[in-house]
N, C-alpha and C positions, 0 to 999 in steps of 0.2 A: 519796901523799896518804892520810891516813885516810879508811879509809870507815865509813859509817854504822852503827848500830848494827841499823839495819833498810833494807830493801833496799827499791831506793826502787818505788813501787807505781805501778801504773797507775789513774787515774779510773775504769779501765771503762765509759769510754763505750759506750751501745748505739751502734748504726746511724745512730741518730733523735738524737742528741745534737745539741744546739744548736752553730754553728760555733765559738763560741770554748771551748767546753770540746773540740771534737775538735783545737783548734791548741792546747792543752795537754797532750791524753791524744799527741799527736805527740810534743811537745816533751819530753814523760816516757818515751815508746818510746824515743825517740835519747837518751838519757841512760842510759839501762839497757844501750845496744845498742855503745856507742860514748863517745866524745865529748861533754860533755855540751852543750847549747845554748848561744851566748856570750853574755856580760850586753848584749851590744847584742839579741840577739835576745829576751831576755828582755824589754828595755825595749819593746820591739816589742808582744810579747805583752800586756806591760802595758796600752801605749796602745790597743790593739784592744778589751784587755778593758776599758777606761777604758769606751770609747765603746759596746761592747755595753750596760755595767750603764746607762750614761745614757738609750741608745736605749729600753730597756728598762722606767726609771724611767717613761716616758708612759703606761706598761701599768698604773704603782700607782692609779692614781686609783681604780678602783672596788672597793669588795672581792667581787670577782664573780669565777669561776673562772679566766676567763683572766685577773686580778689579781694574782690568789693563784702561778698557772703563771709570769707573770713575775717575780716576787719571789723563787718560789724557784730559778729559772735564774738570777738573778743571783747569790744569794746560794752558789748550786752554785758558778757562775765563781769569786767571787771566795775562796771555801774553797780550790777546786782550785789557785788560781792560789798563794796564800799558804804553802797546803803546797808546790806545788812548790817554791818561793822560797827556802822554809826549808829542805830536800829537801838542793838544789845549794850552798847557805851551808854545809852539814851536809860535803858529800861533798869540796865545791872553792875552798870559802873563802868569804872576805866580798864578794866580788866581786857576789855577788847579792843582797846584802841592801842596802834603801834606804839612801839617806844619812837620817841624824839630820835629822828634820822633814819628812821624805817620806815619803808612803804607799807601803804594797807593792804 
């Protein structure tokens, strides 16, 4: 398989990083390490991260600081989540990129 033109990076999650960015900065560890994750597991990820950003969405209503914190942990997830995507499209084929009319 071709590999990437750049090696694929970790989020650098702190410690304190919200759960679904530390089940991506995983999912980028085992990629680098090994094996990369299977597009079922990805799908997985996806729906996790589906339901964080939503969970998440009940935090925009006010623009007060924990507003502002939740918007941009979502907006974190779903960067990390899209570069991963494109990352393993890049390294292992299409296999991980959406079908046509699907979000990543």
């Amino acid at each position: 398989m071709p590999q990437p033109d750049h090696p694929i990076q970790p989020a650098s999650p702190a410690p304190e990083a919200p759960q679904g960015r530390r089940l991506l900065g995983e999912l980028r560890a085992r990629a680098q390490a090994g094996p990369p994750p299977s597009p079922a597991e990805m799908a997985s990820a996806l729906a996790q991260a589906r339901a964080r950003v939503a969970a998440l969405a009940a935090g925009l209503a006010g623009a007060n600081e924990a507003g502002l914190a939740a918007y941009e942990e979502a907006l974190l997830l779903c960067m990390d989540l899209t570069m991963l995507g494109l990352d393993l499209a890049r390294a292992h084929g299409p296999a991980y990129l959406p079908l046509p009319g699907q979000p990543l």
